[in-house]
C-alpha positions in Angstrom: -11.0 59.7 63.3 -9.7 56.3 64.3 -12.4 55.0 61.0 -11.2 57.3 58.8 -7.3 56.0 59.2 -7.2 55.3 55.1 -8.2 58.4 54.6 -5.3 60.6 56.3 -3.1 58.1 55.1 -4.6 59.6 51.5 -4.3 63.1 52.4 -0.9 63.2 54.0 0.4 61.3 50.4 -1.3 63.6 48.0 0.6 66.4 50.3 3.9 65.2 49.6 3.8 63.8 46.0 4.6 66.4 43.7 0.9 67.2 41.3 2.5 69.9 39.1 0.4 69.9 36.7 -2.3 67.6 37.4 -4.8 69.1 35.3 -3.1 68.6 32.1 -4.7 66.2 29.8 -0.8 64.9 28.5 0.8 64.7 31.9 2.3 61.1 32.9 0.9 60.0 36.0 3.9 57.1 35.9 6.5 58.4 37.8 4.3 60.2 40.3 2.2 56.6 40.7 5.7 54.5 41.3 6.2 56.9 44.1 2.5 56.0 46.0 3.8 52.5 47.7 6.7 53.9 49.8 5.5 57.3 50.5 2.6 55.7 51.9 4.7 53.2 53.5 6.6 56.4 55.1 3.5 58.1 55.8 2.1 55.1 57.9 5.5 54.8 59.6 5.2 58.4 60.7 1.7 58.1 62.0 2.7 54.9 63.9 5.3 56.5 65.5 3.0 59.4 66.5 0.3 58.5 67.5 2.3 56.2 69.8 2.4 59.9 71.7 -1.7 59.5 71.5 -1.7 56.2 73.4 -1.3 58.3 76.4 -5.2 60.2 75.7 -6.7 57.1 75.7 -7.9 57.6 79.1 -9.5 61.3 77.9 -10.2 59.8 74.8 -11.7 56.3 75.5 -10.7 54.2 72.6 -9.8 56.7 69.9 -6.1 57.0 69.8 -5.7 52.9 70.6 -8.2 52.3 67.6 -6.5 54.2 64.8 -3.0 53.1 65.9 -4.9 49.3 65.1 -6.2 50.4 62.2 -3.1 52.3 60.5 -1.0 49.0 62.0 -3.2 46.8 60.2 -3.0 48.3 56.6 0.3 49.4 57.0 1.1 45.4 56.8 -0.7 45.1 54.2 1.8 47.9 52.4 5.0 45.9 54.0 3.9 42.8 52.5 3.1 44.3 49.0 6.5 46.2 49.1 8.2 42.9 49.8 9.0 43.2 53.3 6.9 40.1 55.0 8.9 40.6 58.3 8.3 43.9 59.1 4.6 43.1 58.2 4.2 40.2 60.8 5.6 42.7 63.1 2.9 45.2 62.4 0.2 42.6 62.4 1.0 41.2 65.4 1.4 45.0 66.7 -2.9 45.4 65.7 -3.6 42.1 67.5 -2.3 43.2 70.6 -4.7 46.3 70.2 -7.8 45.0 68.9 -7.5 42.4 71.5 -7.0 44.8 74.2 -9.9 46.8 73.2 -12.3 43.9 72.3 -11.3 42.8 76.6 -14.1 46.2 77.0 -15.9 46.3 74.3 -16.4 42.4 72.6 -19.0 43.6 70.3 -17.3 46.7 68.4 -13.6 45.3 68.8 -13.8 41.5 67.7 -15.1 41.4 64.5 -11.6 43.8 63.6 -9.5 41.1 65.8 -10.8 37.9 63.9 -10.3 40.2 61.0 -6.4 40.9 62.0 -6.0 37.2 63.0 -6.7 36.3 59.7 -4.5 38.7 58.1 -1.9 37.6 60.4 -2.7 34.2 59.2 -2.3 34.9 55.8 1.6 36.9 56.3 2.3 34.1 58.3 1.8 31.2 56.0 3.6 33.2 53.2 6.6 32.4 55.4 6.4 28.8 55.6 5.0 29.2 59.7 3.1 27.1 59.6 2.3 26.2 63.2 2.0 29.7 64.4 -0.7 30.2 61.0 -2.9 27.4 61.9 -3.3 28.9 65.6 -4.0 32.4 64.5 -6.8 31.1 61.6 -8.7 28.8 64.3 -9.0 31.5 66.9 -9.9 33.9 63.9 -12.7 31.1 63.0 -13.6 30.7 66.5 -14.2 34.5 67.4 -16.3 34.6 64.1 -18.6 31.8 65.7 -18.4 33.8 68.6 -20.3 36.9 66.8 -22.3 34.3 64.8 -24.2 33.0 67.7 -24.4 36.3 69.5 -25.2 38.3 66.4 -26.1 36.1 63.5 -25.5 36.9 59.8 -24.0 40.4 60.9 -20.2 38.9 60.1 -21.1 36.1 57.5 -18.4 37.7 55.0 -15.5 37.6 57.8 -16.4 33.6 58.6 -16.3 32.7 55.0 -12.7 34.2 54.4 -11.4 33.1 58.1 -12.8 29.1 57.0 -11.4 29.9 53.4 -7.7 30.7 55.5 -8.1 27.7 57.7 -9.3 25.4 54.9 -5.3 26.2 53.4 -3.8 25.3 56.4 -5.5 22.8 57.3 -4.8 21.3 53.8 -1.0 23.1 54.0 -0.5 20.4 57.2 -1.4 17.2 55.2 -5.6 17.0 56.9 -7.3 17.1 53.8 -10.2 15.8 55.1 -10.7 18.4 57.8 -10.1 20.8 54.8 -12.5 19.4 52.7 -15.2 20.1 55.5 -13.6 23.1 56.0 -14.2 24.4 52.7 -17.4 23.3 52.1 -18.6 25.3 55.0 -16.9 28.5 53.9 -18.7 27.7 50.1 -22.1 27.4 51.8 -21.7 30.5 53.9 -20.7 32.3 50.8 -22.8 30.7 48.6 -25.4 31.8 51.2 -24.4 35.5 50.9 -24.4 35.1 47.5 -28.1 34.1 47.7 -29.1 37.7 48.9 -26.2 39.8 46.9 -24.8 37.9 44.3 -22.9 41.2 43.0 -21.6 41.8 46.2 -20.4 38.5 47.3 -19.4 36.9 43.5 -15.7 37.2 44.7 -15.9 35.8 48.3 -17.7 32.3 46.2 -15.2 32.3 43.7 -12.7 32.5 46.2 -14.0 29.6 48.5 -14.8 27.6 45.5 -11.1 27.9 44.0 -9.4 26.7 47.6 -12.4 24.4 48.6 -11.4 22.7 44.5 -8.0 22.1 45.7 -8.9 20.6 49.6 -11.3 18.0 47.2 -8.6 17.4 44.7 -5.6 16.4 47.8 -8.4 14.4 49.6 -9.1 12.4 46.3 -12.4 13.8 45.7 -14.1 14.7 42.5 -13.3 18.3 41.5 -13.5 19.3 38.6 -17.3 21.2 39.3 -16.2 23.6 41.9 -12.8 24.7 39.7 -14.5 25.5 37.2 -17.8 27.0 38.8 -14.4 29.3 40.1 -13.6 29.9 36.6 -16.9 31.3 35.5 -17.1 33.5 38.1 -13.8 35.5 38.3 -14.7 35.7 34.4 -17.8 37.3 34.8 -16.1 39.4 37.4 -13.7 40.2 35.2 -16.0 41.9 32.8 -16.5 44.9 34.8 -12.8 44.9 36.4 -10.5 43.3 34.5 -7.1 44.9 35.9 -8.6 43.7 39.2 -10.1 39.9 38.5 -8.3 38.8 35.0 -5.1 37.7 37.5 -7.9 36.0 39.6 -8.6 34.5 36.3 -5.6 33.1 35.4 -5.2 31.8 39.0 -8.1 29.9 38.8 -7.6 28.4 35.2 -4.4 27.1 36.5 -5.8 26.0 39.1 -8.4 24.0 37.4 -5.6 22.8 34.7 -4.2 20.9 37.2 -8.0 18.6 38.3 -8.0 18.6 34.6 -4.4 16.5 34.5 -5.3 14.3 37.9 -8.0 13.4 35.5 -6.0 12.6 32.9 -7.5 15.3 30.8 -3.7 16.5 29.7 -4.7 18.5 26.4 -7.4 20.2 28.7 -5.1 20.7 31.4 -2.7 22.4 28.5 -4.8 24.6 27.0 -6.0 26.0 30.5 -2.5 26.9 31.3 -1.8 28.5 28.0 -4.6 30.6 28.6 -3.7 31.5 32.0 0.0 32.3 30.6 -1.5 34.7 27.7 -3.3 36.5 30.3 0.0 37.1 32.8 1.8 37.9 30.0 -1.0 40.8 28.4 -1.5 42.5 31.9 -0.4 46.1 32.5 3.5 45.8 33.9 2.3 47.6 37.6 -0.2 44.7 38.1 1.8 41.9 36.9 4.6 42.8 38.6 2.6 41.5 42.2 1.2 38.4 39.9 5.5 37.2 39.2 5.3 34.8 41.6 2.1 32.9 40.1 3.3 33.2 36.8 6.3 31.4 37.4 4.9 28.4 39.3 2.5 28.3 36.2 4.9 28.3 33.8 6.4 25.4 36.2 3.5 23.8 35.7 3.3 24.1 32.0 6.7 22.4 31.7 5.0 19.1 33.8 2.3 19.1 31.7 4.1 19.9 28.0 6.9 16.6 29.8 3.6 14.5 30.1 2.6 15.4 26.7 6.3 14.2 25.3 7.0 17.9 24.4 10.0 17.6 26.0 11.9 20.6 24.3 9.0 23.2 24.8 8.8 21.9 28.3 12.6 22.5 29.3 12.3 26.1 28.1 8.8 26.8 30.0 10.7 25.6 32.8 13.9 27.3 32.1 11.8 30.5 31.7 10.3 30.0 35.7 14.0 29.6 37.0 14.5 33.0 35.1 11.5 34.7 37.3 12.3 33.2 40.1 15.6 33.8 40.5 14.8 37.4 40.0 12.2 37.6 42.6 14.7 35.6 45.2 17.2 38.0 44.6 14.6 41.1 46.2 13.4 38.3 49.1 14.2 35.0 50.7 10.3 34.5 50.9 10.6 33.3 46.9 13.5 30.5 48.0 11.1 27.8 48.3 9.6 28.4 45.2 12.9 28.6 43.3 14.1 25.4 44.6 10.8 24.0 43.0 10.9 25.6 39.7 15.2 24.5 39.6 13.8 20.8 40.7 11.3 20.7 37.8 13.7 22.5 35.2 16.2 19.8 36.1 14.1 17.0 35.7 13.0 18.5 32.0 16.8 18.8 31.4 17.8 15.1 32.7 14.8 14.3 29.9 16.3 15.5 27.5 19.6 13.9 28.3 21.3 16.9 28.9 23.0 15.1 32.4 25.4 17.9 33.5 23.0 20.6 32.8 20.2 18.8 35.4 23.4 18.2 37.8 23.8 22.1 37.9 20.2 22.9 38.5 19.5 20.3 41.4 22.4 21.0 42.9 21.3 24.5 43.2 18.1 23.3 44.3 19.1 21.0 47.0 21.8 23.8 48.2 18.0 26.5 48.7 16.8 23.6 50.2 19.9 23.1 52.7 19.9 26.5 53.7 15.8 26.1 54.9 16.6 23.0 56.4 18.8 24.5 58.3 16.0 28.0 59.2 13.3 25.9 60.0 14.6 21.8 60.8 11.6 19.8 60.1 9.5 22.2 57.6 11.3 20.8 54.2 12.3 17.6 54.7 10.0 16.0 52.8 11.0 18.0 49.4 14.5 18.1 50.8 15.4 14.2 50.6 13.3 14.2 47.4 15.4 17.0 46.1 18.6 15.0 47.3 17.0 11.8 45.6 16.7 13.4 42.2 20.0 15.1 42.1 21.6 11.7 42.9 19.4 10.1 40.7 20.8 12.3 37.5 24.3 11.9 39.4 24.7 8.0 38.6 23.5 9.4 34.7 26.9 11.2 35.0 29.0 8.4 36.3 30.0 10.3 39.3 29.3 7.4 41.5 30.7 8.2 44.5 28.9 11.9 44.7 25.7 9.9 43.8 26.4 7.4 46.4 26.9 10.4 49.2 23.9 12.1 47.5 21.5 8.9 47.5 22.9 8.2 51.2 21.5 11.6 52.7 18.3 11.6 50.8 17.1 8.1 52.4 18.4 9.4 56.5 16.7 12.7 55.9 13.6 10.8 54.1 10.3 11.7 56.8 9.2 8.3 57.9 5.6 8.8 56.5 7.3 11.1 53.3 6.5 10.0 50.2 7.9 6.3 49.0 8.4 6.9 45.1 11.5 9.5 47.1 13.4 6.3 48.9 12.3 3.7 46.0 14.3 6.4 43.2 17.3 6.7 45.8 17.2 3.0 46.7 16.9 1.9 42.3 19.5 4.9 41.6 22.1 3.3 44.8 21.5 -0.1 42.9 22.3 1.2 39.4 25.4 2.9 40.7 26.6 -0.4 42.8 26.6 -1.8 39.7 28.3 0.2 37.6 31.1 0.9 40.2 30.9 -1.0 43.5 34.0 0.2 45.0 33.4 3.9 44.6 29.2 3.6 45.5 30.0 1.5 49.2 33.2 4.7 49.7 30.7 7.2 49.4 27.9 5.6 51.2 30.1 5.1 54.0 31.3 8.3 54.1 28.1 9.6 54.8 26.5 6.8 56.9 29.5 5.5 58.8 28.5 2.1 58.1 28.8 -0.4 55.5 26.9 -0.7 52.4 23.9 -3.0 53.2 23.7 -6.3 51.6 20.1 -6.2 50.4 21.1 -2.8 48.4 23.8 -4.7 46.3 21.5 -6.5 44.1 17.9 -7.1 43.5 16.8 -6.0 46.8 16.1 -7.6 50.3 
């Protein structure tokens, strides 16, 4: 029983979903389809809650009741975090961990492989919401189990090292080592790539997969590319051929990924047409699989906006951007997980706006933007500074357009004392050219508000030319 927990999970849901008439050719399947994710959400909850009364046999039943109380933990996180609840889903995870790691303390060899397997999952829900720290630690013991198994049992768990290096490569990457990413990645391709070599049907997805993330460690390091996103792109295609509701979103994932080698390439028109693509194919997919696909669509709409701005398109670009506020917002409204990314779409769609000259309008959407970002700042101190002061920088920045020079002044203040000392410098050289443009303008009004925020008086070497 405790391998067959998807399976009563099945059962119990087909018991209570109402199949009047499930043998007629004209019946719609939609309303009793829509009702699948929470009943088996409730179903899982139930059996949790039971078979917390099976713990107890464990001792008559060695194993049994501990193992499918894991395994119905473990995939009922995966429900939580595909109904939108990522919190209750870390709970569950971590709830599996604490049983596959008690039953792999007496038996390694049957219990491990599931708790690098949870570890990675954990991983995974954990990243999603920006925890970063605690997501590093759970991938590299995850990683480090797998090597365990490797050198005890080689090539038995191949498939579970290549996804726990493809989660710790993102990490890695996610914490600024690109380098340790980079090598990282290019073991998971090569364990995939030898997996591949022996079932390339099989293991197509895994080496699409490693090659998409292992294209992005190359591109942050400064490293040529362009061949593994697009090797990516070719595969999900192909894939995509036999399953298209499963791989065309794997698709458009990938040519957006590879649109954006393309444009640190300079290869803009490329870069364009890949996102158009990937747009058309969010946009045909069937509404119950695009739904879980919103958040991707927006950031690529995002990034269509950059690339139609570099392209001096600046009209179509305001309204692609416009469009991913539009999504975003939507999807923040359901979950705080999507504040982060709503900040970034309102930063873009306010630079397009300030393009376009349309001052007031940018002044509206960064403030928004810098007020998300406040309110993380304030959940998790240290996580988004970086994009915080250059949040704070481009509002300020837009502000002086305005001729509010005393909010600017306040604005550009706060942007350079939150600014990370190794944070980016084109952030404190657009606050520090923006403070200069407003002393000049108004120098009474910029030195009241920088002192109003700093307490101090406005430095000499700002006044003019610089230091």
């Amino acid at each position: 029983m405790a391998r067959r927990g998807d399976m009563l999970v099945i059962h119990l849901v087909f018991q209570l979903l109402d199949l009047d008439g499930i043998d007629e050719p004209t019946l719609n399947w939609r309303p009793t389809l829509d009702r699948v994710p929470e009943t088996a959400a409730s179903v899982q909850s139930w059996l949790i809650h039971h078979v917390e009364e099976l713990n107890a046999l464990s001792d008559a039943l060695p194993g049994g009741a501990r193992d499918l109380r894991a395994h119905i933990l473990h995939n009922l996180a995966a429900h939580l975090n595909e109904a939108g609840q990522p919190h209750d889903a870390l709970q569950a995870h971590a709830e599996a961990i604490e049983e596959y790691r008690a039953m792999a303390q007496h038996d390694a060899s049957a219990h491990l492989p599931d708790l690098a397997m949870a570890l990675n999952s954990y991983a995974i829900s954990l990243a999603q919401l920006d925890c970063g720290d605690e997501a590093l630690a759970a991938c590299q013991e995850a990683v480090a189990i797998h090597r365990t198994i490797e050198a005890s049992h080689p090539g038995t768990h191949l498939d579970g090292l290549a996804r726990a290096l493809n989660t710790l490569g993102a990490r890695l990457s996610e914490n600024g080592l690109h380098d340790h990413a980079v090598a990282v990645g290019e073991e998971a391709v090569m364990v995939a790539r030898r997996l591949s070599e022996h079932d390339r049907d099989a293991h197509m997805y895994l080496l699409a997969t490693t090659l998409n993330s292992y294209s992005a460690h190359l591109r942050r390091a400064g490293r040529d590319s362009l061949g593994a996103a697009a090797e990516a792109v070719r595969l999900y295609r192909t894939l995509a051929e036999t399953n298209p509701r499963g791989n065309l979103p794997r698709v458009a994932g990938a040519l957006a990924n590879l649109a954006g080698h393309l444009g640190s390439v300079g290869r803009h028109q490329e870069a364009l047409r890949s996102l158009q693509e990937a747009m058309e194919i969010y946009e045909q997919l069937p509404d119950d699989v695009r739904k879980g696909f919103l958040p991707r669509e927006a950031q690529t709409l995002s990034n269509l906006g950059n690339r139609l701005a570099v392209l001096r398109r600046p009209e179509k670009a305001a309204e692609a951007c416009r469009r991913a506020v539009e999504l975003m917002i939507a999807l923040a409204a359901d979950s705080a997980v999507h504040l982060a990314g709503l900040a970034r779409c309102r930063a873009n769609y306010a630079a397009r706006l300030a393009t376009l000259g349309q001052f007031h309008d940018a002044v509206r959407e960064a403030t928004d933007a810098v007020q998300i970002y406040r309110e993380l700042a304030d959940l998790q101190p240290g996580r988004y500074e970086r994009e915080f002061s250059g949040m704070l920088a481009t509002l300020g920045s837009v502000q002086v357009m305005t001729e509010d020079y005393h909010a600017a002044a306040r604005t550009l203040a706060e942007a350079i004392l939150r600014a990370p000392e190794d944070g980016p410098d084109q952030h404190i050289d657009l606050a520090i050219n923006a403070l200069r443009r407003a002393h000049a303008h108004a120098p009474a009004e910029t030195r009241a508000g920088w002192q109003a925020v700093t307490g101090m008086s406005f430095p000499e070497w700002l006044r003019d030319e610089g230091p």
